[in-house]
C-alpha positions in Angstrom: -64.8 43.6 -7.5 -66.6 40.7 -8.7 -65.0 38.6 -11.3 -67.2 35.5 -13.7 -65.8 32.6 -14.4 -65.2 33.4 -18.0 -62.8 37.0 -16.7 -61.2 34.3 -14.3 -60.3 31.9 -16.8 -59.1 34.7 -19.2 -56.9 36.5 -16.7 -55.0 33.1 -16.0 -54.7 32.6 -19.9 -57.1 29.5 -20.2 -59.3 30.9 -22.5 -60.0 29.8 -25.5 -57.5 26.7 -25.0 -59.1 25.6 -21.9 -62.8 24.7 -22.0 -64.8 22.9 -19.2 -65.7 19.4 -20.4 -67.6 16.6 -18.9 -65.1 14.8 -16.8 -63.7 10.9 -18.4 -65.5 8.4 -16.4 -62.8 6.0 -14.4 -63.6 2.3 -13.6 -64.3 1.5 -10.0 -61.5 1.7 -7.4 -61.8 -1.5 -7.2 -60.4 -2.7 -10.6 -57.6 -0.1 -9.6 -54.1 -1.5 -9.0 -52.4 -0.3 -5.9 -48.6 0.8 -6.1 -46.2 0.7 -3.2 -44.5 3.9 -1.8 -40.8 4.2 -2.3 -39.6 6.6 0.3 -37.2 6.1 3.4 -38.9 8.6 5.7 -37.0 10.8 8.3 -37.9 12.8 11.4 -37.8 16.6 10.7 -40.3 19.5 9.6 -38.1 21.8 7.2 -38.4 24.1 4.3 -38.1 21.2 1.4 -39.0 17.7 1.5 -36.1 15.2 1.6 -36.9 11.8 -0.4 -34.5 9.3 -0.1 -34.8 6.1 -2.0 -31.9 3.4 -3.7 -33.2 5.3 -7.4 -32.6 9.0 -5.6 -34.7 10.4 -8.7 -35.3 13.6 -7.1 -34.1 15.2 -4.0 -36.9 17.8 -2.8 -40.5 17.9 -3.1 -43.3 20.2 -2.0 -47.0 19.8 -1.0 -49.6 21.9 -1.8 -52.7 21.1 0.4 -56.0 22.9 -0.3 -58.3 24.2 2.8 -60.9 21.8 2.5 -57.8 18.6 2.6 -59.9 17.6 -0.8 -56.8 18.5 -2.7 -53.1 17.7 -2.5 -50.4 18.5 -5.5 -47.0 17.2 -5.1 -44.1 19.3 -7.0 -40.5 18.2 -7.1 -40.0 21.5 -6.2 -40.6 24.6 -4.9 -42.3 26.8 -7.8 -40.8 30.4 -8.2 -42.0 32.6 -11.4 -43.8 32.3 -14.0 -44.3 28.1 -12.7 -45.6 29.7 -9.6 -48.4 31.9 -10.9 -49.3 29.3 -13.0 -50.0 26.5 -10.2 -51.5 29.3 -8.4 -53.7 30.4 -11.5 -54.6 26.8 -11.6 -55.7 26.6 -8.4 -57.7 29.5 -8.6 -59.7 28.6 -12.1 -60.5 25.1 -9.9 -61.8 27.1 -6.9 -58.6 25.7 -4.6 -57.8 27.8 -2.0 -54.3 26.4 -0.5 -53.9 26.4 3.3 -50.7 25.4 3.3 -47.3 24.6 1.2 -45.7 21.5 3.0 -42.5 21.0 2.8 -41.7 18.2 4.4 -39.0 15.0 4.9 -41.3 13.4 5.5 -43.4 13.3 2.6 -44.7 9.9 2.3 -45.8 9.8 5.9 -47.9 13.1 5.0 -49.8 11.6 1.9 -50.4 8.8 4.3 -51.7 10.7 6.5 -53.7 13.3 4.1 -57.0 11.5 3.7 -57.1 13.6 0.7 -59.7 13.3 -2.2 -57.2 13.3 -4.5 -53.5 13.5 -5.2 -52.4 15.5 -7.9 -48.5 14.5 -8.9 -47.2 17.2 -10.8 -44.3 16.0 -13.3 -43.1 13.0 -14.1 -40.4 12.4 -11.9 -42.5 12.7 -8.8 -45.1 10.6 -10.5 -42.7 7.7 -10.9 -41.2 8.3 -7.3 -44.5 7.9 -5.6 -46.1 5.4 -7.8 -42.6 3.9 -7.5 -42.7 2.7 -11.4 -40.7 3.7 -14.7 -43.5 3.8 -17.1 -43.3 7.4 -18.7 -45.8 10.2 -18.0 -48.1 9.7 -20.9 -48.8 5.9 -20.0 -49.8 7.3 -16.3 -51.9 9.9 -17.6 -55.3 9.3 -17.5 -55.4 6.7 -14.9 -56.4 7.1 -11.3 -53.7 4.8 -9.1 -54.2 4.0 -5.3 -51.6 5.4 -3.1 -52.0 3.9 0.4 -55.8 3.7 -0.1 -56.0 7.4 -1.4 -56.3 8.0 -5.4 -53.4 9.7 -7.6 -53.2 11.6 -10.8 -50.3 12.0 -12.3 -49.8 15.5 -14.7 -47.6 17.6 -16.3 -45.1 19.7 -14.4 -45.9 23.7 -14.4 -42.6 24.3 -16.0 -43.5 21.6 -19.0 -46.5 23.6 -19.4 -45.4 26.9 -20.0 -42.8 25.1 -22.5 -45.5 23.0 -24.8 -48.2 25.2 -24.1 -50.7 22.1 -26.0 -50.1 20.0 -22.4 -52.3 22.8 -20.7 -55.9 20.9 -22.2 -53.9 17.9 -21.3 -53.3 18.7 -17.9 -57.0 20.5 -17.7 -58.3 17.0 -18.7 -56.3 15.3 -15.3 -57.5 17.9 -13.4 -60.8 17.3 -14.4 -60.3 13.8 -13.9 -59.2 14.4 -10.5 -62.4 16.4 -9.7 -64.4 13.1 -11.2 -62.6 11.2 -8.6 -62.9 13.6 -5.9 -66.7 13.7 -6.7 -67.2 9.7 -6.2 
């Protein structure tokens, strides 16, 4: 069965809120700042990603990586419900097909490592964490940051979303700014 865009985007709930809109130009990278990492990396593959830093701000975190390494999304969390068929509606709507969730202590070193187009942080906590700042979510929003060379955008968290159902054009513009970025 053959699905258009437009059955796509009504199955995962995006239409009419969500339209497709000509992506915010962003100023060159190099007017961009670049943040340090905060993370105390360890040695060990498991199910949920250990951060450790002084702040301790969040204790797990999750990476999504998309086939094509053109994509990365970093959760606090791993996703169960109705926040997991929404990331993976998401995904789906921007034509993301995930290879792999990585879960990971060693989460830093993996971003590092990614060489990803872009990095999608999901939620303000893990926004702050990597970008290793206190500003709130709105005031990163909207912004491309540099992340060891590799370009960020921070977004609302999937459970925020299905709570202030408004964010979801706000976090359709991100991702639409992240595909922007991707594309340069």
């Amino acid at each position: 069965m053959s699905m258009t865009r437009e059955d796509v985007l009504r199955e995962l709930e995006l239409l009419p809120v969500w339209t497709l809109r000509a992506p915010i130009l962003m100023p060159p990278i190099a007017e961009m700042t670049q943040p340090a990492l905060v993370a105390t990396l360890e040695d060990a593959v498991t199910e949920k990603a250990v951060i450790e830093t002084p702040q301790a701000a969040i204790s797990h975190a999750v990476l999504v990586i998309s086939d094509d390494k053109k994509w990365a999304f970093v959760l606090p969390e791993q996703l169960t419900g109705q926040a997991a068929d929404l990331i993976n509606n998401i995904l789906r709507a921007l034509h993301i097909n995930k290879t792999q969730t990585s879960q990971t202590q060693q989460l830093a070193q993996d971003i590092a490592s990614l060489n990803a187009g872009v990095i999608v942080a999901m939620g303000e906590v893990i926004a702050q964490q990597l970008l290793a700042t206190t500003e709130s979510l709105e005031s990163l929003r909207g912004k491309v940051h540099l992340i060891n060379g590799q370009q960020l955008i921070a977004t609302y968290h999937p459970n925020e979303l299905l709570q202030h159902l408004p964010n979801k054009a706000k976090t359709w513009d991100d991702l639409c700014n992240a595909l922007a970025a991707i594309s340069n």
